[in-house]
C-alpha positions in Angstrom: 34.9 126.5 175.0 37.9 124.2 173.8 41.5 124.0 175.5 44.0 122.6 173.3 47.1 121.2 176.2 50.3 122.1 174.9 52.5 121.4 177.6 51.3 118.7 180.9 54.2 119.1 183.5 54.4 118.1 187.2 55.6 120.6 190.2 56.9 118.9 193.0 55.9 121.3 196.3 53.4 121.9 196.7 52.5 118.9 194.6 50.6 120.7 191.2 50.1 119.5 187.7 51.1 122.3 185.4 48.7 122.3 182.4 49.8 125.3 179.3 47.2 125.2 176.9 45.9 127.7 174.2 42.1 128.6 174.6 41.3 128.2 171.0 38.3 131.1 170.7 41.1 133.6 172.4 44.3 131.5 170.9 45.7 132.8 173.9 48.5 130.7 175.4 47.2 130.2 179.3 48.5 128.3 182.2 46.5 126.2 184.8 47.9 125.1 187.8 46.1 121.9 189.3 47.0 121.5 192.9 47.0 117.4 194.0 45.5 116.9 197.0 44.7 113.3 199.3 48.1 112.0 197.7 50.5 110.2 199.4 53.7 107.6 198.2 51.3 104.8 198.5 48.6 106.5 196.4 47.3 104.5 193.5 48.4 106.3 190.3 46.3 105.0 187.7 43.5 105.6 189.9 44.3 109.3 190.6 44.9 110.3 187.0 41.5 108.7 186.5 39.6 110.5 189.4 41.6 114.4 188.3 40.8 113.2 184.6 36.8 113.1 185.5 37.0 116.4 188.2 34.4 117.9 186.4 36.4 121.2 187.4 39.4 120.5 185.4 37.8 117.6 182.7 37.4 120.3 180.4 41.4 121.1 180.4 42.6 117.6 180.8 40.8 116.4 177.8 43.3 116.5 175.1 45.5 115.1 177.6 46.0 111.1 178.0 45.0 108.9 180.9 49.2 107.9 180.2 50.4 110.8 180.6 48.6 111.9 183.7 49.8 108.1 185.0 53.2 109.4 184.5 53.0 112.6 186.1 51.7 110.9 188.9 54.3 108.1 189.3 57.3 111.3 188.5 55.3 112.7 192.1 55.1 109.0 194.1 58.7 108.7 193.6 59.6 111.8 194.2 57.7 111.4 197.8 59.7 107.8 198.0 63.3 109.7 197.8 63.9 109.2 194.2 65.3 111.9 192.0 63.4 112.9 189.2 66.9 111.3 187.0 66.0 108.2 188.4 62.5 108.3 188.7 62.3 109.0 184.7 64.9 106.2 183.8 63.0 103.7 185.9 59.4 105.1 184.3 61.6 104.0 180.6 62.4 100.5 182.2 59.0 99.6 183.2 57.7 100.8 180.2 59.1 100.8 176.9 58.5 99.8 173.6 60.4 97.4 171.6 59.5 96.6 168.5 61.2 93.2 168.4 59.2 92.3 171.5 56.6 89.9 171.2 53.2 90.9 172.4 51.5 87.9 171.8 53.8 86.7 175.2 52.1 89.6 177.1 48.8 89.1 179.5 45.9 91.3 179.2 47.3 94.1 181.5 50.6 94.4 180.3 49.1 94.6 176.0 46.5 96.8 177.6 49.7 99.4 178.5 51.6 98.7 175.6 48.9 99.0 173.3 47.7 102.5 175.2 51.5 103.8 174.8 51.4 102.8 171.0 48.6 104.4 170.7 49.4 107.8 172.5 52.6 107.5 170.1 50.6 106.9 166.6 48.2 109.6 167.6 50.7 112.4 168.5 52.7 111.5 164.7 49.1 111.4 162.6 49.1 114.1 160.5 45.1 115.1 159.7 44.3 116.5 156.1 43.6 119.5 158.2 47.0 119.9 159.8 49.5 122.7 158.0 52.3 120.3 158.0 50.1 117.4 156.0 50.9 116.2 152.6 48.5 114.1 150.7 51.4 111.9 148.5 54.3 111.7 150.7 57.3 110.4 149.1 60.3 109.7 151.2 63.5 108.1 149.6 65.0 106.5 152.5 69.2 105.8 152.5 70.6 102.9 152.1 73.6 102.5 154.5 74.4 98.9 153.3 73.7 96.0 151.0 70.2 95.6 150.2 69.0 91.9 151.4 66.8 90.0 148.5 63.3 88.1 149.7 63.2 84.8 148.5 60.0 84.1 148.9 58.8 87.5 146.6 60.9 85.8 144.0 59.5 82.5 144.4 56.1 83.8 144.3 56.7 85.5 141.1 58.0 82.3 139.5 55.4 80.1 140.1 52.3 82.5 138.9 53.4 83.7 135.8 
């Protein structure tokens, strides 16, 4: 059988990870309510998204869903046993970790590309569009506006000049 997740959501008592997913033999739309047991604020979250991740009750469900997102759940759950809301809980999740392309990652040890590199990939994969997807096009053109004065590269044009 395959479960493709369509939603992965977090409920805060009794402490359960919410997964909707459509059982795609049936494609009926289901809902699977994980209850989170031996948790507590100073729980390791990585750790326990790993450990639910390889239940081999709920592996087959959690499959499509990332080791990231389960992370994030998680930490949304340690916070909200720490006293945070879930407002601030999710605006300190965007501080920790976000992505910003002018950032650069060669600065970064091991663990911290590691996360970054996980997060672009979660991102790139959930954009992809497959040949077999209904919304894929094979030549894509996309005329992008131009708000402003177009800046010139002078090294394109000094390239040009010197091999021709």
């Amino acid at each position: 059988m395959t479960y493709i997740p369509r939603k992965c959501g977090v409920k805060f008592k009794p402490p359960t990870i919410v997964l909707i997913y459509e059982d795609e033999n049936t494609k009926k739309t289901r809902q699977r309510l994980i209850p989170i047991r031996n948790f507590s604020r100073f729980s390791d979250c990585s750790q326990a998204a790993e450990e639910i991740k390889n239940n081999p009750r709920h592996q087959l469900y959690l499959d499509g869903v990332s080791q990231q997102q389960l992370q994030k759940l998680y930490q949304l759950l340690k916070d909200c046993l720490n006293g945070l809301s879930l407002e601030n809980s999710l605006e300190a999740f965007v501080r920790t970790n976000p992505i910003n392309p002018e950032e650069d990652l060669n600065k970064l040890d091991d663990n911290e590309l590691a996360k970054k590199k996980k997060i672009m990939d979660e991102l790139f994969e959930k954009n992809r569009r497959k040949p077999n997807d209904p919304e894929f096009v094979y030549d894509l053109e996309v005329d992008f506006p131009q708000d402003g004065q177009i800046e010139s590269c002078g090294w394109d044009e000094e390239e040009q000049e010197g091999e021709i």
